[in-house]
C-alpha positions as CSV (number, residue, x, y, z in Angstrom):
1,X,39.6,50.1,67.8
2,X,42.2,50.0,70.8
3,X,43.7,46.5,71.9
4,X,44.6,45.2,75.0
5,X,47.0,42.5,75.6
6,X,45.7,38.9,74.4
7,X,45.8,35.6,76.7
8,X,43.0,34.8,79.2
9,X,43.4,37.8,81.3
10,X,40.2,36.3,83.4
11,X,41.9,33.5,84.8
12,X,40.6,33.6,88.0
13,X,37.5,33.3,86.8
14,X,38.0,30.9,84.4
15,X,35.1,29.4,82.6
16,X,33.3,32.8,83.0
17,X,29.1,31.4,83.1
18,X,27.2,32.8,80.3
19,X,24.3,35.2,82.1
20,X,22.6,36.6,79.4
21,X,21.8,37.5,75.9
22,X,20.6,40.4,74.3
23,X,18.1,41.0,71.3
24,X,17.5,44.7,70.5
25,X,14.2,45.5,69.7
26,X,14.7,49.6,70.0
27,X,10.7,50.8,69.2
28,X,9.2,47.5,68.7
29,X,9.4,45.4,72.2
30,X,5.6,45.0,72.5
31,X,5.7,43.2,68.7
32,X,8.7,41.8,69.6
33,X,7.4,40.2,72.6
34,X,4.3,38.5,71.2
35,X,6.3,37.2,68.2
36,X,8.4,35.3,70.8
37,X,5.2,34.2,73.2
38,X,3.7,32.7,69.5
39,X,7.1,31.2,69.5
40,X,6.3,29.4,72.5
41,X,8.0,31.2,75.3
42,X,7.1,32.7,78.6
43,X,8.0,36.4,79.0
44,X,8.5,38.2,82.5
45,X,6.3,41.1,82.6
46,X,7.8,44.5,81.1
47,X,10.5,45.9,83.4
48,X,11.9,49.4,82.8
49,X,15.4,50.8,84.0
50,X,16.0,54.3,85.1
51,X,18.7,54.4,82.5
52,X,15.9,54.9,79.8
53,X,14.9,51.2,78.2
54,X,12.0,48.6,78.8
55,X,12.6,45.1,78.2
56,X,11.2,41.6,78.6
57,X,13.3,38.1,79.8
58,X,13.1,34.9,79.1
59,X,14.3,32.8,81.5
60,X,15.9,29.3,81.5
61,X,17.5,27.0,84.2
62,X,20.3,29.4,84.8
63,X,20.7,31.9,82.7
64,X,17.9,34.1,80.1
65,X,17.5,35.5,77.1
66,X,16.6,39.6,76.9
67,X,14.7,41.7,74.5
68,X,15.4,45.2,75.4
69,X,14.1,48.2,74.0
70,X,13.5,52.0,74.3
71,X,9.7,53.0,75.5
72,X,7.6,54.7,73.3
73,X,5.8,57.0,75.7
74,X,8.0,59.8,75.4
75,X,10.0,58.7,78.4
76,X,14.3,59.0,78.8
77,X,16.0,57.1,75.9
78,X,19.0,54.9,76.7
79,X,21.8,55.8,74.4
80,X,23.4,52.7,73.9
81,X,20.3,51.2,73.0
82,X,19.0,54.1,70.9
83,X,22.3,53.9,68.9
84,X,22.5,50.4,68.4
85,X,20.8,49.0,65.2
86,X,18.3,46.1,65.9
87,X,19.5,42.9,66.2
88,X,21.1,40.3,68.4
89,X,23.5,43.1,70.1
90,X,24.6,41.7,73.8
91,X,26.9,39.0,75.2
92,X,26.7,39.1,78.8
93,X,28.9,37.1,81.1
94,X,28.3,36.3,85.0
95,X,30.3,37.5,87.5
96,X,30.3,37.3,91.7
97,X,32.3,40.4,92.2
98,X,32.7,43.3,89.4
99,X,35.0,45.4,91.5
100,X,37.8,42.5,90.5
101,X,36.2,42.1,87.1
102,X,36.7,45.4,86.5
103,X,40.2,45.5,88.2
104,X,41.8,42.7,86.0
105,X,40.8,43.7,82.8
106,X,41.8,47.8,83.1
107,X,45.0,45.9,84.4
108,X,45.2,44.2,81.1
109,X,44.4,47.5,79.4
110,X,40.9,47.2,78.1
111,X,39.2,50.1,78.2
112,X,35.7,50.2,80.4
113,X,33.2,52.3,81.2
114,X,32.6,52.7,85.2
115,X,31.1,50.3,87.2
116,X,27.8,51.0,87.2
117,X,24.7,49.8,89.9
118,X,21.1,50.4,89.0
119,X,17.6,48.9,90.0
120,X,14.8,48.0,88.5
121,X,11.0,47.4,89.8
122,X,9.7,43.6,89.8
123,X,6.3,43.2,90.7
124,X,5.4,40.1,92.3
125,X,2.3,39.1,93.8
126,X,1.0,42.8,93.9
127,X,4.1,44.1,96.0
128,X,7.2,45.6,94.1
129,X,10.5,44.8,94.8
130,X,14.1,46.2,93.4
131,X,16.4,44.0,91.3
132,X,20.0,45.1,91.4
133,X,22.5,44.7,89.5
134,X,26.1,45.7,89.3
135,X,27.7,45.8,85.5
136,X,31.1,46.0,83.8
137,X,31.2,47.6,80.3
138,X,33.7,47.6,77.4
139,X,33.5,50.9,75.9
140,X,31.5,50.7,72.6
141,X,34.7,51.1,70.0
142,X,36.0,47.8,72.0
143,X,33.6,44.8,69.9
144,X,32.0,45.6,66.5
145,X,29.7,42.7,66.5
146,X,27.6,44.2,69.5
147,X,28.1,44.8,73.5
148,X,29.9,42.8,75.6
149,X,29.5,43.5,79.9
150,X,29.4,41.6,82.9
151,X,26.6,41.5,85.4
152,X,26.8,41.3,89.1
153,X,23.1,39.9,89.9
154,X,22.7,41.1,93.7
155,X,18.9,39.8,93.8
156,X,18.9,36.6,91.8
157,X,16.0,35.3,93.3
158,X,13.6,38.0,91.6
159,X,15.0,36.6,88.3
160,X,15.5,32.8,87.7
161,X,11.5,32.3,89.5
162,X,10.2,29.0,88.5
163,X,6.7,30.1,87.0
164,X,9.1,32.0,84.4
165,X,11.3,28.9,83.6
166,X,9.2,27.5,82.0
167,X,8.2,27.5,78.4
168,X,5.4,25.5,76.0
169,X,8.9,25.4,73.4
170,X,11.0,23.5,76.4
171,X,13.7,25.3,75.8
172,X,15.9,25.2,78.6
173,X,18.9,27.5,78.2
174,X,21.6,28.9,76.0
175,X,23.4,26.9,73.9
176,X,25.7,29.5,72.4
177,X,26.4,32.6,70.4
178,X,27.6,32.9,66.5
179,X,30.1,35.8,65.6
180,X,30.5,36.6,61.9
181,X,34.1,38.2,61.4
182,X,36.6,38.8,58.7
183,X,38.7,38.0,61.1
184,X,37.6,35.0,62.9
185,X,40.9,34.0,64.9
186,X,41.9,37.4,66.0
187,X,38.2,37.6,67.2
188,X,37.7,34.3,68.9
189,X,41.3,35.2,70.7
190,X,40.0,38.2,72.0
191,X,36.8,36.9,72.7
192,X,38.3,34.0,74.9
193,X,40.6,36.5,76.6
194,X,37.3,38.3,78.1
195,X,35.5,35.0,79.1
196,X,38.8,33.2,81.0
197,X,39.2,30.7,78.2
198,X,41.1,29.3,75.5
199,X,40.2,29.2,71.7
200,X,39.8,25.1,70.9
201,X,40.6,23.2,68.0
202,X,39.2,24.7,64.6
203,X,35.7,23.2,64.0
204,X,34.8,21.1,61.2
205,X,34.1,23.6,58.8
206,X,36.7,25.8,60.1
207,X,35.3,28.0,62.7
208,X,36.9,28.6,66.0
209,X,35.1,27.8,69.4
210,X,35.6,29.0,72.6
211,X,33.9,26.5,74.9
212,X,32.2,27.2,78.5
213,X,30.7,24.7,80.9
214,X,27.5,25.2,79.2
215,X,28.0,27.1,76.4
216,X,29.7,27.7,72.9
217,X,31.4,31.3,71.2
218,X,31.6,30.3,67.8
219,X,33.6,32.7,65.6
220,X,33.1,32.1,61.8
221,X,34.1,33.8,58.3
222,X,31.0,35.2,56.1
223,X,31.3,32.9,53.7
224,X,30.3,30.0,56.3
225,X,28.1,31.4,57.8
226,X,26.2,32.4,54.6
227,X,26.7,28.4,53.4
228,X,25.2,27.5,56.6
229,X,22.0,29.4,56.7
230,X,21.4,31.3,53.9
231,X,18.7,33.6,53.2
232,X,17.8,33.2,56.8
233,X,21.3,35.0,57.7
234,X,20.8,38.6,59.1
235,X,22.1,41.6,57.7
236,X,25.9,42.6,58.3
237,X,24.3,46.4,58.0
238,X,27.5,47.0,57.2
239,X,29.9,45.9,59.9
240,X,33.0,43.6,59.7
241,X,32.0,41.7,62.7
242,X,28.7,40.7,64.0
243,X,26.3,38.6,65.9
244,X,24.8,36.0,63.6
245,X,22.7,33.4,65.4
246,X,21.6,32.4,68.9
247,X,21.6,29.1,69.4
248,X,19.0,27.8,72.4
249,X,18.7,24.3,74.0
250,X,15.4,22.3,73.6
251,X,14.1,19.3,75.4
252,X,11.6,18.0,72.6
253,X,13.1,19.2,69.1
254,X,9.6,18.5,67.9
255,X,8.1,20.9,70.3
256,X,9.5,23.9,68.8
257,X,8.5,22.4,65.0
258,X,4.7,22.6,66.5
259,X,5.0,26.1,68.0
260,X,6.4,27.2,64.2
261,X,3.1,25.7,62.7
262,X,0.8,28.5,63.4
263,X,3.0,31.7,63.7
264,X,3.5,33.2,59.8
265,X,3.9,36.7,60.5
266,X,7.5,37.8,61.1
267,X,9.0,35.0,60.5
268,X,11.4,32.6,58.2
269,X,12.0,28.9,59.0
270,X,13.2,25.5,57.6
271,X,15.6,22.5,59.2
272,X,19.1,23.3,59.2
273,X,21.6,19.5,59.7
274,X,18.9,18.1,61.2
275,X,17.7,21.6,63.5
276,X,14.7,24.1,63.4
277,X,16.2,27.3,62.7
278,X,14.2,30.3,62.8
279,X,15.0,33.9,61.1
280,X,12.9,37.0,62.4
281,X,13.7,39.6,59.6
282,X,12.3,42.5,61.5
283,X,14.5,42.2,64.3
284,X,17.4,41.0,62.3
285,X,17.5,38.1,64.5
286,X,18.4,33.6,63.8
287,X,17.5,31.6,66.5
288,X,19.1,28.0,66.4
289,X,17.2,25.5,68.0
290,X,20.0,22.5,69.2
291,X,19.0,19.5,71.1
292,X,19.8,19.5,74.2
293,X,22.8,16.7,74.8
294,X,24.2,18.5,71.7
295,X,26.5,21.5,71.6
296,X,26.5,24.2,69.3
Protein backbone atom coordinates (compact mmCIF):
# COMPACT_ATOMS: atom_id res chain seq x y z
CA UNK A 1 0.00 0.00 0.00
CA UNK A 2 1.88 3.28 -1.18
CA UNK A 3 1.94 6.45 1.17
CA UNK A 4 1.91 9.89 0.61
CA UNK A 5 3.15 12.56 2.77
CA UNK A 6 0.98 13.02 6.06
CA UNK A 7 -0.41 16.57 7.35
CA UNK A 8 -3.67 18.09 6.09
CA UNK A 9 -2.65 18.31 2.58
CA UNK A 10 -6.48 19.73 1.91
CA UNK A 11 -6.08 22.79 3.68
CA UNK A 12 -7.75 24.91 1.46
CA UNK A 13 -10.57 23.11 1.87
CA UNK A 14 -10.48 22.55 5.25
CA UNK A 15 -13.36 21.00 6.97
CA UNK A 16 -14.03 18.98 3.78
CA UNK A 17 -18.37 18.44 4.12
CA UNK A 18 -19.22 14.96 4.26
CA UNK A 19 -21.38 14.15 0.77
CA UNK A 20 -22.07 10.77 0.92
CA UNK A 21 -21.94 7.27 2.12
CA UNK A 22 -21.92 4.09 0.64
CA UNK A 23 -23.54 0.54 1.42
CA UNK A 24 -22.76 -2.08 -1.13
CA UNK A 25 -25.44 -4.23 -1.88
CA UNK A 26 -23.67 -5.97 -5.20
CA UNK A 27 -26.88 -8.51 -6.45
CA UNK A 28 -29.23 -7.66 -3.79
CA UNK A 29 -30.30 -3.73 -4.14
CA UNK A 30 -34.05 -4.47 -4.65
CA UNK A 31 -33.98 -6.56 -0.95
CA UNK A 32 -31.78 -4.24 0.14
CA UNK A 33 -34.02 -1.37 -0.63
CA UNK A 34 -37.17 -2.61 1.08
CA UNK A 35 -35.20 -3.71 4.17
CA UNK A 36 -34.37 0.05 4.53
CA UNK A 37 -38.07 1.46 3.49
CA UNK A 38 -39.35 -1.15 6.54
CA UNK A 39 -36.64 0.67 8.32
CA UNK A 40 -38.53 3.74 7.87
CA UNK A 41 -36.76 5.56 5.09
CA UNK A 42 -37.73 7.18 1.85
CA UNK A 43 -35.75 5.87 -1.15
CA UNK A 44 -35.25 7.87 -4.53
CA UNK A 45 -36.35 5.81 -7.32
CA UNK A 46 -33.57 3.33 -8.91
CA UNK A 47 -30.98 5.30 -10.89
CA UNK A 48 -28.44 3.49 -13.02
CA UNK A 49 -24.95 4.82 -14.21
CA UNK A 50 -23.42 4.05 -17.52
CA UNK A 51 -20.48 2.75 -15.65
CA UNK A 52 -22.44 -0.45 -14.93
CA UNK A 53 -24.34 -0.20 -11.21
CA UNK A 54 -28.01 0.67 -10.04
CA UNK A 55 -28.45 2.19 -6.80
CA UNK A 56 -31.02 3.91 -4.55
CA UNK A 57 -30.40 7.31 -2.06
CA UNK A 58 -31.44 8.32 0.81
CA UNK A 59 -31.46 11.74 1.34
CA UNK A 60 -31.08 14.08 4.35
CA UNK A 61 -30.82 17.86 4.94
CA UNK A 62 -27.52 17.96 3.14
CA UNK A 63 -25.95 15.17 2.48
CA UNK A 64 -27.46 11.07 1.76
CA UNK A 65 -26.83 7.79 2.29
CA UNK A 66 -26.33 5.27 -1.02
CA UNK A 67 -26.98 1.74 -1.60
CA UNK A 68 -25.34 0.84 -4.74
CA UNK A 69 -25.39 -2.24 -6.58
CA UNK A 70 -24.79 -4.15 -9.82
CA UNK A 71 -28.11 -4.92 -11.96
CA UNK A 72 -29.22 -8.17 -12.45
CA UNK A 73 -30.47 -8.04 -16.00
CA UNK A 74 -27.49 -9.01 -17.67
CA UNK A 75 -26.52 -5.47 -18.19
CA UNK A 76 -22.39 -3.95 -17.90
CA UNK A 77 -20.98 -4.68 -14.44
CA UNK A 78 -19.04 -2.02 -12.61
CA UNK A 79 -15.81 -3.38 -11.42
CA UNK A 80 -15.24 -1.73 -8.46
CA UNK A 81 -18.46 -2.55 -7.29
CA UNK A 82 -18.40 -6.18 -8.63
CA UNK A 83 -15.07 -6.65 -6.67
CA UNK A 84 -15.92 -5.13 -3.59
CA UNK A 85 -17.40 -7.57 -0.90
CA UNK A 86 -20.82 -6.23 0.55
CA UNK A 87 -20.75 -4.02 3.13
CA UNK A 88 -20.52 -0.42 4.15
CA UNK A 89 -17.67 0.33 1.37
CA UNK A 90 -17.64 4.27 0.54
CA UNK A 91 -16.63 7.49 2.26
CA UNK A 92 -17.36 10.36 0.06
CA UNK A 93 -16.31 13.81 0.68
CA UNK A 94 -17.85 17.14 -1.08
CA UNK A 95 -15.96 19.21 -3.16
CA UNK A 96 -16.73 22.65 -5.46
CA UNK A 97 -13.90 22.05 -7.85
CA UNK A 98 -12.16 18.49 -8.47
CA UNK A 99 -9.73 19.80 -10.93
CA UNK A 100 -7.87 21.38 -7.54
CA UNK A 101 -8.92 18.41 -5.49
CA UNK A 102 -7.24 16.37 -7.69
CA UNK A 103 -4.27 18.78 -8.16
CA UNK A 104 -3.37 19.02 -4.36
CA UNK A 105 -3.37 15.63 -3.42
CA UNK A 106 -1.18 14.08 -6.73
CA UNK A 107 0.99 17.13 -5.48
CA UNK A 108 1.14 15.38 -2.13
CA UNK A 109 1.73 12.12 -3.82
CA UNK A 110 -1.38 10.14 -3.46
CA UNK A 111 -2.04 8.18 -6.16
CA UNK A 112 -5.62 8.73 -8.14
CA UNK A 113 -7.40 7.55 -10.68
CA UNK A 114 -8.54 10.25 -13.41
CA UNK A 115 -11.05 12.62 -12.95
CA UNK A 116 -13.87 11.19 -14.12
CA UNK A 117 -17.54 12.98 -15.28
CA UNK A 118 -20.61 10.85 -15.85
CA UNK A 119 -24.52 11.21 -15.85
CA UNK A 120 -27.19 9.60 -14.69
CA UNK A 121 -31.12 9.77 -15.71
CA UNK A 122 -33.51 11.29 -12.89
CA UNK A 123 -37.02 11.09 -13.68
CA UNK A 124 -39.07 13.72 -12.36
CA UNK A 125 -42.60 14.42 -12.93
CA UNK A 126 -42.59 12.17 -16.20
CA UNK A 127 -39.59 14.19 -17.94
CA UNK A 128 -35.93 12.91 -17.41
CA UNK A 129 -33.24 14.92 -16.63
CA UNK A 130 -29.18 14.18 -16.30
CA UNK A 131 -27.45 14.39 -12.88
CA UNK A 132 -23.71 15.12 -13.20
CA UNK A 133 -21.19 14.55 -11.39
CA UNK A 134 -17.50 15.08 -11.37
CA UNK A 135 -15.34 12.50 -9.02
CA UNK A 136 -11.89 12.18 -7.57
CA UNK A 137 -10.65 8.51 -6.79
CA UNK A 138 -7.89 7.09 -4.66
CA UNK A 139 -6.70 4.04 -6.42
CA UNK A 140 -8.15 0.93 -4.70
CA UNK A 141 -4.58 -0.37 -2.92
CA UNK A 142 -4.75 3.42 -1.24
CA UNK A 143 -7.62 2.55 1.95
CA UNK A 144 -8.28 -1.11 3.00
CA UNK A 145 -11.34 -0.42 4.90
CA UNK A 146 -13.39 0.53 1.62
CA UNK A 147 -13.35 3.66 -1.12
CA UNK A 148 -12.64 6.83 -0.48
CA UNK A 149 -13.49 9.83 -3.58
CA UNK A 150 -14.68 13.12 -3.83
CA UNK A 151 -17.76 14.31 -5.69
CA UNK A 152 -18.26 17.41 -7.65
CA UNK A 153 -22.35 17.56 -7.68
CA UNK A 154 -22.90 19.79 -10.95
CA UNK A 155 -26.92 19.35 -10.63
CA UNK A 156 -27.62 19.42 -6.87
CA UNK A 157 -30.96 20.33 -7.24
CA UNK A 158 -31.99 16.83 -8.82
CA UNK A 159 -30.66 15.38 -5.58
CA UNK A 160 -31.33 16.99 -2.10
CA UNK A 161 -35.48 17.43 -3.47
CA UNK A 162 -37.60 17.93 -0.50
CA UNK A 163 -40.31 15.01 -1.06
CA UNK A 164 -37.00 12.78 -0.65
CA UNK A 165 -35.85 14.38 2.63
CA UNK A 166 -37.97 13.22 4.36
CA UNK A 167 -38.34 10.08 6.25
CA UNK A 168 -41.17 8.22 8.73
CA UNK A 169 -37.56 7.35 10.97
CA UNK A 170 -36.73 11.38 11.12
CA UNK A 171 -33.44 10.86 10.43
CA UNK A 172 -31.95 13.81 9.26
CA UNK A 173 -28.33 13.33 8.22
CA UNK A 174 -24.99 11.68 8.93
CA UNK A 175 -23.66 11.59 12.01
CA UNK A 176 -20.43 9.82 11.19
CA UNK A 177 -18.38 6.92 10.04
CA UNK A 178 -16.56 4.00 12.30
CA UNK A 179 -13.14 2.53 10.96
CA UNK A 180 -11.91 -0.60 12.58
CA UNK A 181 -7.99 -0.71 12.25
CA UNK A 182 -4.98 -2.39 13.78
CA UNK A 183 -3.62 0.61 13.35
CA UNK A 184 -5.99 3.26 14.43
CA UNK A 185 -3.56 6.42 14.68
CA UNK A 186 -1.71 5.87 11.54
CA UNK A 187 -5.25 5.47 10.00
CA UNK A 188 -7.07 8.46 11.56
CA UNK A 189 -3.68 10.52 10.42
CA UNK A 190 -4.17 9.61 7.09
CA UNK A 191 -7.73 9.84 7.12
CA UNK A 192 -7.58 13.51 8.37
CA UNK A 193 -4.94 14.35 5.80
CA UNK A 194 -7.67 13.51 2.92
CA UNK A 195 -10.57 15.42 4.67
CA UNK A 196 -8.42 18.99 5.58
CA UNK A 197 -8.43 18.18 9.23
CA UNK A 198 -6.64 17.32 12.30
CA UNK A 199 -6.85 14.09 14.44
CA UNK A 200 -8.42 15.40 18.07
CA UNK A 201 -7.83 14.31 21.38
CA UNK A 202 -8.13 10.44 21.95
CA UNK A 203 -11.78 9.56 22.82
CA UNK A 204 -12.84 8.18 26.05
CA UNK A 205 -12.28 4.75 25.35
CA UNK A 206 -9.31 5.51 23.25
CA UNK A 207 -10.33 5.98 19.75
CA UNK A 208 -9.24 8.81 17.59
CA UNK A 209 -11.72 11.32 15.91
CA UNK A 210 -11.34 13.43 13.25
CA UNK A 211 -14.15 15.96 13.57
CA UNK A 212 -16.06 17.96 10.64
CA UNK A 213 -18.73 20.70 10.93
CA UNK A 214 -21.19 18.02 10.99
CA UNK A 215 -19.68 14.98 11.17
CA UNK A 216 -17.34 12.40 13.09
CA UNK A 217 -14.33 9.77 11.43
CA UNK A 218 -13.85 7.63 14.32
CA UNK A 219 -10.89 5.24 14.02
CA UNK A 220 -10.91 2.45 16.67
CA UNK A 221 -8.89 -0.89 17.50
CA UNK A 222 -10.92 -4.39 17.17
CA UNK A 223 -11.02 -5.03 20.41
CA UNK A 224 -13.36 -1.75 21.06
CA UNK A 225 -15.20 -1.98 18.68
CA UNK A 226 -16.04 -5.64 19.38
CA UNK A 227 -16.73 -4.37 23.34
CA UNK A 228 -18.91 -1.88 21.99
CA UNK A 229 -21.34 -3.79 19.79
CA UNK A 230 -20.77 -7.19 19.90
CA UNK A 231 -22.39 -9.83 17.96
CA UNK A 232 -23.94 -7.03 16.04
CA UNK A 233 -20.34 -6.07 14.68
CA UNK A 234 -19.84 -7.01 10.94
CA UNK A 235 -17.44 -9.24 9.58
CA UNK A 236 -13.62 -8.10 9.07
CA UNK A 237 -13.83 -10.84 5.97
CA UNK A 238 -10.49 -10.67 6.54
CA UNK A 239 -9.10 -7.18 6.29
CA UNK A 240 -6.93 -5.20 8.73
CA UNK A 241 -8.97 -2.10 8.32
CA UNK A 242 -12.60 -1.63 7.72
CA UNK A 243 -15.78 0.21 7.94
CA UNK A 244 -17.68 -0.74 11.06
CA UNK A 245 -20.76 1.31 11.70
CA UNK A 246 -22.64 4.27 10.21
CA UNK A 247 -23.85 6.36 12.52
CA UNK A 248 -27.17 8.59 11.37
CA UNK A 249 -28.85 11.53 13.23
CA UNK A 250 -32.54 11.21 14.46
CA UNK A 251 -35.01 13.76 15.52
CA UNK A 252 -37.26 11.39 17.82
CA UNK A 253 -34.91 8.48 19.07
CA UNK A 254 -38.23 6.73 19.79
CA UNK A 255 -39.25 6.96 16.17
CA UNK A 256 -36.71 4.65 14.96
CA UNK A 257 -37.52 2.06 18.19
CA UNK A 258 -41.20 1.96 16.49
CA UNK A 259 -40.03 1.45 12.89
CA UNK A 260 -37.80 -1.65 14.45
CA UNK A 261 -41.04 -3.19 15.94
CA UNK A 262 -42.45 -4.79 12.89
CA UNK A 263 -39.35 -5.48 10.62
CA UNK A 264 -37.80 -9.19 11.81
CA UNK A 265 -36.35 -10.33 8.64
CA UNK A 266 -32.80 -9.30 8.05
CA UNK A 267 -32.24 -7.80 10.93
CA UNK A 268 -30.40 -7.64 14.56
CA UNK A 269 -31.15 -4.94 17.16
CA UNK A 270 -30.91 -3.87 20.80
CA UNK A 271 -29.95 -0.29 22.73
CA UNK A 272 -26.36 0.44 22.74
CA UNK A 273 -25.43 3.56 25.83
CA UNK A 274 -28.63 4.64 25.63
CA UNK A 275 -28.93 4.24 21.28
CA UNK A 276 -30.93 1.91 18.85
CA UNK A 277 -28.40 0.22 17.00
CA UNK A 278 -29.23 -1.87 14.15
CA UNK A 279 -27.07 -4.82 12.48
CA UNK A 280 -28.26 -6.12 8.86
CA UNK A 281 -26.18 -9.43 8.56
CA UNK A 282 -26.88 -9.85 4.89
CA UNK A 283 -25.33 -6.75 3.95
CA UNK A 284 -22.68 -6.76 6.50
CA UNK A 285 -23.93 -3.47 7.62
CA UNK A 286 -24.44 -1.51 11.72
CA UNK A 287 -26.37 1.42 11.53
CA UNK A 288 -26.05 3.76 14.78
CA UNK A 289 -28.89 5.70 15.47
CA UNK A 290 -27.49 9.02 17.68
CA UNK A 291 -29.70 11.77 18.73
CA UNK A 292 -29.44 14.51 17.04
CA UNK A 293 -27.65 17.38 19.46
CA UNK A 294 -25.22 14.50 20.06
CA UNK A 295 -22.16 13.60 18.19
CA UNK A 296 -20.87 10.32 17.37
Amino acid sequence: MRHWREGPVMKPFLAMPLDHLVINTRFETDRAADLFRALGFTLTPQGRHPMGSVNHLMVFQDDYLELIGLPTDGGKLREEVLNSPVGIDGLVFRSDDADRVHALLTAAGASLQPLHAFSRAVELDGETFEARFRTVRFESDQFEAGRIYFCQHLTPELIWREPWQTHANTVSGLAGLLVVSQQPEADALRYASVAGAEVSALGKHGEWRIDGARYSIVVTTLDEYLRRYGDLACDALGRSSFFGAIALRVQDPEAIKNALVPVTEGVRHRQVEGRSVVALPGLNSLLDFIDGNDSY
